[in-house]
C-alpha positions as CSV (number, residue, x, y, z in Angstrom):
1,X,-8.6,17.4,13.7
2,X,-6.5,19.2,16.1
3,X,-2.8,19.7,15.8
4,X,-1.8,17.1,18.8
5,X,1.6,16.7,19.8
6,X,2.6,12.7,20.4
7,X,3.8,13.1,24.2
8,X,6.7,10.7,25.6
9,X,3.5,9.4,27.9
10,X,1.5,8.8,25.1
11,X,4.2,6.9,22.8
12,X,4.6,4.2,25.5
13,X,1.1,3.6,25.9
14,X,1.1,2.7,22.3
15,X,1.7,-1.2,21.5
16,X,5.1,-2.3,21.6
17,X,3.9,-3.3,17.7
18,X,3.0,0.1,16.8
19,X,6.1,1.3,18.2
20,X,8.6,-1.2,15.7
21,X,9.0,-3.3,19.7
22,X,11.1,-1.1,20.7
23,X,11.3,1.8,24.0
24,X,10.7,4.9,23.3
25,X,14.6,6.2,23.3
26,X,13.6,10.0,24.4
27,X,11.5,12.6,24.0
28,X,13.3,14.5,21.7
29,X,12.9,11.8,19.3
30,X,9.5,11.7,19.1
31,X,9.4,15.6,18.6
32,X,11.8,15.6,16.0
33,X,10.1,12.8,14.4
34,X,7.1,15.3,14.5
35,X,8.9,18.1,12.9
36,X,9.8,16.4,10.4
37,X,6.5,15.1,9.5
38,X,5.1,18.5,9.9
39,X,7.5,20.2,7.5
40,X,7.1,17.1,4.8
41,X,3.1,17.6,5.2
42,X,3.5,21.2,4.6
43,X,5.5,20.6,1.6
44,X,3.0,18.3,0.7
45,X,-0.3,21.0,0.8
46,X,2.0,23.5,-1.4
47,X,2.6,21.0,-4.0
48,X,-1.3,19.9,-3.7
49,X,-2.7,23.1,-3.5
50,X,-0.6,24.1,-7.0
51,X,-1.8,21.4,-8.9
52,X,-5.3,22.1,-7.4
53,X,-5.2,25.7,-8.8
54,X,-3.4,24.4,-12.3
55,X,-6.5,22.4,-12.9
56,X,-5.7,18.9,-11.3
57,X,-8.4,16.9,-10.0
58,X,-9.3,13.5,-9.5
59,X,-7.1,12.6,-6.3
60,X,-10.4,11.5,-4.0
61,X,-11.9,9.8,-7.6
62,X,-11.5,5.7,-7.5
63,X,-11.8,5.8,-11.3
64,X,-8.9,7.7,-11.4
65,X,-7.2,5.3,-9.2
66,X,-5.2,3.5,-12.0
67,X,-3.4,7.0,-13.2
68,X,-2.3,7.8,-10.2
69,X,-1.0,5.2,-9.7
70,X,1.1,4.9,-13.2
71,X,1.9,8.4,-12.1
72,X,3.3,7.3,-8.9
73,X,5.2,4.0,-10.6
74,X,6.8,6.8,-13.1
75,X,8.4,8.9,-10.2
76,X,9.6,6.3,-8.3
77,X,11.4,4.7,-11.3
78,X,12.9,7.6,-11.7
79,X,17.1,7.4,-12.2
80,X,17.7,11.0,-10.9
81,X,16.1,12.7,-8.1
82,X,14.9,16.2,-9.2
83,X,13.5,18.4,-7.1
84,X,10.1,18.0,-5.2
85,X,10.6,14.5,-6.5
86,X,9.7,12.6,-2.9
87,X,7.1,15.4,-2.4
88,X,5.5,14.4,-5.0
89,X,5.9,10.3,-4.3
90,X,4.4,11.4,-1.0
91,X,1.3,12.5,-2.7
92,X,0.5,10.6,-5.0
93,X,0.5,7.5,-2.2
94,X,-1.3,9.6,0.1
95,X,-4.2,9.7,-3.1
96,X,-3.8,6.3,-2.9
97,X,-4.2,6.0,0.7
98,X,-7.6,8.1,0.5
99,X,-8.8,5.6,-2.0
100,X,-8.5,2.5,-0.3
101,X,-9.4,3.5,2.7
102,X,-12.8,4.4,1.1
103,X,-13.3,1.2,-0.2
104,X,-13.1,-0.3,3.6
């Protein structure tokens, strides 16, 4: 999968649904939007990629579906924000994500 930019052209030809019904409000929007995501997925990797190497596994494994998600219940309750906190809430639903949409 290529690294495609969203283009101003592209984002209107989207349904008004997948845009929230709204028009796009600029380009510069969209590309911030972009950057952000890009910076949070990088994060993300770093974080993955770490627990990879300390001997994590499981995250593509539907039996393991249940403790990651007690994991991901755990961060989110969470009183205090520590650090990596939403990085980690980010991956944990993205395991999550992988799941289900193998069981479509």
């Amino acid at each position: 999968m290529g690294e495609e930019m969203i283009t101003a052209d592209a984002f209107r030809q989207l349904d008004r649904s997948d845009r929230g019904g709204g028009d796009v409000v600029g380009f510069p929007e969209v590309a911030a939007l972009e950057a952000l995501v890009d910076a949070f997925a990088a994060e993300m990797k770093k974080k993955l990629v770490r627990k990879f190497l300390d001997g994590y596994h499981g995250w593509d494994d539907p039996e393991c579906e249940v403790v990651i998600r007690q994991s991901l219940a755990e961060h989110v309750s969470r009183s205090e924000t520590r650090n990596g906190q939403f990085v980690d809430i980010a991956n944990l639903a993205a395991m999550l994500w992988n799941i289900e949409r193998g069981k479509l």
